[in-house]
N, C-alpha and C positions, 0 to 999 in steps of 0.2 A: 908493837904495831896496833894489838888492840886500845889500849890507852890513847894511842896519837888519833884513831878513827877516833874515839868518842869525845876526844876534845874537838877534834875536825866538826864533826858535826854538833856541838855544842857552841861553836864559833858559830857557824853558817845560821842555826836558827836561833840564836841569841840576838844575830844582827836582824831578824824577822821580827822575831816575838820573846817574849818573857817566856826562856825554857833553859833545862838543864841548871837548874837554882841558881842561874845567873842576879845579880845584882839590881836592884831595881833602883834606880835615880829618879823615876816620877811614876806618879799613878795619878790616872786622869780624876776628876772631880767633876759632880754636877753643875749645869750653867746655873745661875742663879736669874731666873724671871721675875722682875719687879711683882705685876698684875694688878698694879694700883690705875685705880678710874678716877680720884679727887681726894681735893683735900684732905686729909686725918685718914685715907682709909689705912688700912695693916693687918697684914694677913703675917701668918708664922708654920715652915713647912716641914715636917721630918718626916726620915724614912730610912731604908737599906739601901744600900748601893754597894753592885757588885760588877765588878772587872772579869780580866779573864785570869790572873792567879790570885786576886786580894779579893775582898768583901771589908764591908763596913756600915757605917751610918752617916747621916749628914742630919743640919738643922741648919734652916735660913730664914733669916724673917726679914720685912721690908713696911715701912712708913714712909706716907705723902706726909712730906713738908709744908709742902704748899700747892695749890693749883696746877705748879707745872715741876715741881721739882722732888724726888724722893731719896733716902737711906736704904742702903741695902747692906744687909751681913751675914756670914753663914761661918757654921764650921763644920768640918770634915776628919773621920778619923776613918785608918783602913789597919786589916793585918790580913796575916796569910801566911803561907809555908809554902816549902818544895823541899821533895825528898827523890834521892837518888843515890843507886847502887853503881860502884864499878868494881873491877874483878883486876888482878894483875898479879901476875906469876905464883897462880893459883890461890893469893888472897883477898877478899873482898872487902867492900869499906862502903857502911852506909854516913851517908851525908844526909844534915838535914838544914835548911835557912827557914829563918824564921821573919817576917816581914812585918813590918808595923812603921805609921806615919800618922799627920794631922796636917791639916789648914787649915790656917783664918785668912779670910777676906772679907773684906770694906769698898764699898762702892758708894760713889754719888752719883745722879740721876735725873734724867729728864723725860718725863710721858709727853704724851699729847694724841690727841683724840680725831681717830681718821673716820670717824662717822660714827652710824651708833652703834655701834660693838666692836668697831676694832680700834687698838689702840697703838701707838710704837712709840716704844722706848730706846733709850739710851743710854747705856753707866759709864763711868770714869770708876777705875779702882785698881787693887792690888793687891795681893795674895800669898802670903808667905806660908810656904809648908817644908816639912823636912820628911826624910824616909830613911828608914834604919834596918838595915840589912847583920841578921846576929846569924853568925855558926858557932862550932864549936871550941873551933880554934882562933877566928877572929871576925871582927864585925867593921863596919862600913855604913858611914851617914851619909845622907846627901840635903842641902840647902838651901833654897832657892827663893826669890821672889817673882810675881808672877805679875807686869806690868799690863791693864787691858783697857780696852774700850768694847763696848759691846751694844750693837744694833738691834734691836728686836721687834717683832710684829705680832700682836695678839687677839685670838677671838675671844670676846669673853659673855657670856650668857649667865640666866639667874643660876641655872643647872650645869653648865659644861662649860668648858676653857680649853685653849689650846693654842700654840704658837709656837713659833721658831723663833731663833736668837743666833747670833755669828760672834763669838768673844774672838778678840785677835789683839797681839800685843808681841810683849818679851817676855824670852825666861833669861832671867841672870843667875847664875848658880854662884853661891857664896864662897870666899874663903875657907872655908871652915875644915881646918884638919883632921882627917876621919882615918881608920885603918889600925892594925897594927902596925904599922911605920910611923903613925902619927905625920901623914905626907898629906898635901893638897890634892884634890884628885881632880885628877886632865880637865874635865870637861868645864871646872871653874873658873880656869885658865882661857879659853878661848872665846872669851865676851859673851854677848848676849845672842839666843837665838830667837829669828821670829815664830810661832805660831799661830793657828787657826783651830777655836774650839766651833764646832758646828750644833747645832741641840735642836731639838723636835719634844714638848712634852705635850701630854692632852691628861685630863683629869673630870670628872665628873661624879654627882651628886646632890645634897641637899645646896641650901642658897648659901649657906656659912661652913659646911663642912663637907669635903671632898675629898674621893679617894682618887690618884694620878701616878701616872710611870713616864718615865724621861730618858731619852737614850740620848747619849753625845761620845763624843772621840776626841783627842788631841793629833793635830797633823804638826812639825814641826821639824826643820832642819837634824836628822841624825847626824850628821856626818860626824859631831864629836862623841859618837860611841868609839869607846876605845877601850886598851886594857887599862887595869889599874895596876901599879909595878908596885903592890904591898900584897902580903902576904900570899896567900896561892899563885904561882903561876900562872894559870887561868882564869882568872876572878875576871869580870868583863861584867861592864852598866848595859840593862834595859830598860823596858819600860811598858806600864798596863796602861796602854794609852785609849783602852773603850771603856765607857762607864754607864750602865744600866740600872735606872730605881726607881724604888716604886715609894711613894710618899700619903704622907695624909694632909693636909691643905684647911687650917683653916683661916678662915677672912672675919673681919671684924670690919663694920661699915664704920663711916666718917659720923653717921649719926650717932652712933652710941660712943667711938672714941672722942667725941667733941664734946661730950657731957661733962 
């Protein structure tokens, strides 16, 4: 009975949040904010970024192309653990998962200039990342591409910056055989789902170098959390869908990249 309770409830907040060293199938990422005002300018941003079981780093930089159009690209790596004891007919057994992933994304882009400091942008891109779930006994990948479009509104000053952004698209999760069964796992199977990333960053400092924190979340259709019918009984996909960082920002004007 003890054992059926703590998978009971390993189920219940599994299906809530990333607990009981369940599986993780995504881990949210920073939005990526253009912040370009004109031609040639390019700014390039890193920092930490931390979830609620992973941490990591990110790096994205972004160039005007042209008057109205920009590049954007970033990458992303995470890792992280989860450890847990259970007990059963008087012996016990530590587990531990070990968590680690990346993303690349690419975006194309459109600014335009709503007065004299705010700006709103728009990207076209896609995002490929994977997440690798290792135990002891057996480990579990997940694959995905991250189809989006993203709206954004920015204030931007010689010292301080800040704006909101709404990324929304599909996740398609790939083929790709993962497990010790070497099996397709469910959630790739059931097409694409829609989500909504939402993001709020503000940052401030000198006129070219700036220090900023960004908070965003992944909303998206769960319903294909499910179990995985390879190795553990209980193995079941979550996900670290809040992402918090804090970066350093710097900007290179059109003047000096046009040289």
């Amino acid at each position: 009975m003890n054992l059926i309770f703590k998978c009971f409830v390993c189920v219940i907040l599994g299906l809530l949040q990333s607990s009981c060293c369940s599986n993780l199938y995504y881990v949210s990422d920073p939005v990526v904010f253009a912040n370009v005002t004109e031609k040639s300018d390019f700014n390039i941003a890193g920092g930490l970024n931390v979830g609620q079981v992973t941490s990591g780093g990110h790096l994205h930089a972004n160039v005007a192309i042209s008057p109205k159009f920009y590049l954007s690209g970033s990458f992303t790596s995470y890792s992280g653990g989860c450890s847990e004891s259970s007990t059963f007919n008087g012996v016990t057994t530590n587990n531990t998962t070990k968590y680690s992933g990346k993303s690349f994304l690419f975006g194309f882009g459109y600014y335009k200039s709503l007065g004299k400091h705010f700006y709103f942008e728009n990207a076209l891109g896609a995002k490929y990342g994977n997440n690798a779930n290792v135990r002891a006994y057996e480990n579990f990948e997940y694959r995905h591409i991250k189809y989006f479009l993203q709206p954004g509104i920015s204030y931007t000053r010689k010292h301080f910056q800040t704006g909101i952004a709404l990324r929304l698209g599909l996740i398609d999760y790939l083929n790709h055989a993962t497990g010790s069964q070497n099996t397709i796992p469910k959630i790739a199977t059931e097409g694409v789902s829609p989500y909504v990333d939402p993001a709020f960053f503000i940052c401030a400092g000198g006129k070219f170098i700036k220090i900023g924190s960004q908070i965003s979340a992944t909303f998206s259709d769960y319903s294909n959390i499910t179990f995985i019918p390879v190795g553990s009984a209980f193995s079941m996909v979550s996900y670290d869908a809040l992402s918090f960082s804090l970066f350093l920002r710097i900007t290179i004007p059109s003047k000096i990249t046009e040289k």
